[in-house]
C-alpha positions in Angstrom: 115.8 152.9 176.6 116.0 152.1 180.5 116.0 148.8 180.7 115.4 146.1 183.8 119.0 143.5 183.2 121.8 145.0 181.9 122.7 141.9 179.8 122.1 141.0 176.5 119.0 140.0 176.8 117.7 143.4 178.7 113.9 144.1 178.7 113.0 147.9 178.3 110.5 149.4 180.5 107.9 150.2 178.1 108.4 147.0 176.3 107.5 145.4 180.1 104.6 147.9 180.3 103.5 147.4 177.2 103.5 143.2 177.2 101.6 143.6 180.7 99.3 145.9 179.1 98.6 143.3 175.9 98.0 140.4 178.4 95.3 141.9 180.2 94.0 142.6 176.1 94.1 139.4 175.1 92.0 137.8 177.8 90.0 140.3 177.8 89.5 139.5 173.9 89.1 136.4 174.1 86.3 136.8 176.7 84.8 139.8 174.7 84.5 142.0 177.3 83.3 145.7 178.1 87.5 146.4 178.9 88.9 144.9 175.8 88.5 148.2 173.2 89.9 150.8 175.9 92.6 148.5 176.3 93.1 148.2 172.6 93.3 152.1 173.0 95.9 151.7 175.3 97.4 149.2 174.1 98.2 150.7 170.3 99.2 153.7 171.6 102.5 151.8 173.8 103.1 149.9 170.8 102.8 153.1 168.4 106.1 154.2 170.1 107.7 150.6 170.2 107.2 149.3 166.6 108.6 152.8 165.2 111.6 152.8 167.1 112.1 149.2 166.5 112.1 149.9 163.2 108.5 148.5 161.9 106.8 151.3 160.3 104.3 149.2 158.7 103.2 147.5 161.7 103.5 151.1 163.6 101.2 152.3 161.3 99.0 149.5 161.8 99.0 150.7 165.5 97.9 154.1 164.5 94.8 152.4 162.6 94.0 149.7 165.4 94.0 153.0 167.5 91.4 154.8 165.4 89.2 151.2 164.8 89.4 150.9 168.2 86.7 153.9 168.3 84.7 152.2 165.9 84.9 148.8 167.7 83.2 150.3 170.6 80.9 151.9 168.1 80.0 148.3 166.5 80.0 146.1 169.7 77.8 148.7 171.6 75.5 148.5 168.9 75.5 152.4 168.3 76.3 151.6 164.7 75.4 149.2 162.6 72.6 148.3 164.5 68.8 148.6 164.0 68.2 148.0 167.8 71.0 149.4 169.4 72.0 146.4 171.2 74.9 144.8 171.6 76.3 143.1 168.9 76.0 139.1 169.4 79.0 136.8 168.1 78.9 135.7 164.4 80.5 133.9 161.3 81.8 136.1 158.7 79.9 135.3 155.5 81.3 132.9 152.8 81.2 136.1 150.3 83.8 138.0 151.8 86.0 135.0 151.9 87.6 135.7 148.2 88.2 139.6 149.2 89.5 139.6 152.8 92.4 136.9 150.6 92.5 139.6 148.1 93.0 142.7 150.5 95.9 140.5 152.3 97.5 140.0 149.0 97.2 143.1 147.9 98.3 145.0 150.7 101.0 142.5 151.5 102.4 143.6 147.8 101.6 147.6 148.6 103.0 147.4 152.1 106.3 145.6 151.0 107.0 148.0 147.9 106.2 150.5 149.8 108.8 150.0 153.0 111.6 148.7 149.9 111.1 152.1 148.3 111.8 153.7 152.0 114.8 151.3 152.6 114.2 151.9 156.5 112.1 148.3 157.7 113.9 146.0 159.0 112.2 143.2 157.8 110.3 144.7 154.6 108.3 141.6 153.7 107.3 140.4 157.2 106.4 143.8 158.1 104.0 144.4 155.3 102.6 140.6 155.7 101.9 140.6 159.4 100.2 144.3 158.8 98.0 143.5 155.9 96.4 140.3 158.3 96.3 143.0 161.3 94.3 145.2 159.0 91.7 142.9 157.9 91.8 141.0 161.3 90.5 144.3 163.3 88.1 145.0 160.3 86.6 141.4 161.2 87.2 141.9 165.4 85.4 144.7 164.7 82.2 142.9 163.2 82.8 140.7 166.0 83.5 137.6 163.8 85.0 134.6 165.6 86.9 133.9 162.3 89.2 136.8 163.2 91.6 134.6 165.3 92.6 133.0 162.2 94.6 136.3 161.1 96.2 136.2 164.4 96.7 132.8 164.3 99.3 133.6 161.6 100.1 136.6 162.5 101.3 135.8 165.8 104.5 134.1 164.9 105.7 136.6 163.0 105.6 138.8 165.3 107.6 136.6 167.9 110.0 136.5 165.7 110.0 140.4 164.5 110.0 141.7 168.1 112.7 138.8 169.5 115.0 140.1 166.9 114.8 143.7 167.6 115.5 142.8 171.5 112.0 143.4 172.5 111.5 140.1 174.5 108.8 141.0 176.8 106.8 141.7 173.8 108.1 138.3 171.9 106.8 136.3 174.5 103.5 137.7 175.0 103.1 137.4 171.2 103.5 133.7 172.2 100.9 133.6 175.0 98.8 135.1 171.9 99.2 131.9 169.9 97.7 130.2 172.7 94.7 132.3 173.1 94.4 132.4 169.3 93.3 128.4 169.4 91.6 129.1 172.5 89.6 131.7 170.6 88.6 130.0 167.7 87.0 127.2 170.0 85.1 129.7 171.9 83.9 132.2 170.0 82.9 129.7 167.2 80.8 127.9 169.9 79.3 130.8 170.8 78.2 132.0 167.2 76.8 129.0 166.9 74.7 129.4 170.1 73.6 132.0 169.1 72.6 131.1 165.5 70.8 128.7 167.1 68.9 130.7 169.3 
């Protein structure tokens, strides 16, 4: 890859394109607005191309399905699905019966993801990799519903990610993952205030 330092610690130029690309996401996320699901478009389609030749076919292939919920996302918010009113969908709290099966799902496609990339013998990171994607797959299910709840997969997922994409010399990307962590409290706070508000209304 053509890279900006030629140092140890060189940033590629789609790992720079793709961190500026994932800032502009993230706020936009956090402020749930009309730009954040193209940008998720975008966005999974850079890191598509990064995570596979970095090495992290689960979370590459989590890319490929953030690219396709993406579509629905737009769907959802718009309120051109799941809607009786076709309005846009308003802020909410994922319900206390899903609670046990979103665990579940994580579990069970933790266990899935990390046989699975074992069996391949080609991840880097096998059990990290299959981890951080089974919370990305649940998290954009819930972003999707526009849950406020779904910074808590980040929340955790973050990290690992910091620490997945510093080791494979993607640094741009590391430390956006850590301006992530940041919005992920920020997040919580906000969109649970406004679920509320809107509860209440």
């Amino acid at each position: 890859m053509l890279s900006i330092f030629d140092s140890q610690f060189s940033i590629s130029y789609i790992d720079l394109i793709g961190a500026v690309i994932g800032l502009f996401y993230i706020v936009s996320e956090y402020r749930a607005g009309r730009w954040f699901w193209p940008l998720c478009l975008l966005m999974s389609a850079f890191y598509i191309y990064i995570d596979f030749s970095s090495g992290y076919y689960a979370n590459g292939s989590i890319c490929i399905y953030n690219f396709l919920m993406s579509i629905y996302g737009i769907l959802v918010w718009r309120g051109i699905v799941q809607s009786k009113t076709n309005e846009e969908r308003p802020f909410g709290s994922c319900p206390k019966r899903y609670v046990p099966w979103i665990i579940l799902t994580v579990l069970v496609f933790t266990a899935l993801l990390w046989w699975l990339l074992r069996l391949l013998g080609e991840s880097s990171y096998p059990l990290l990799d299959g981890f951080s994607s089974a919370l990305s797959i649940v998290g954009m299910w819930m972003l999707a519903q526009k849950w406020w709840q779904q910074w808590f997969c980040w929340l955790i997922v973050e990290p690992i990610m910091v620490l997945l994409f510093w080791l494979s010399g993607n640094y741009a990307s590391a430390l956006l993952y850590v301006v992530y962590e940041v919005f992920c409290v920020l997040g919580i706070i906000s969109w649970q205030r406004q679920a509320t508000t809107v509860k209440e209304d």
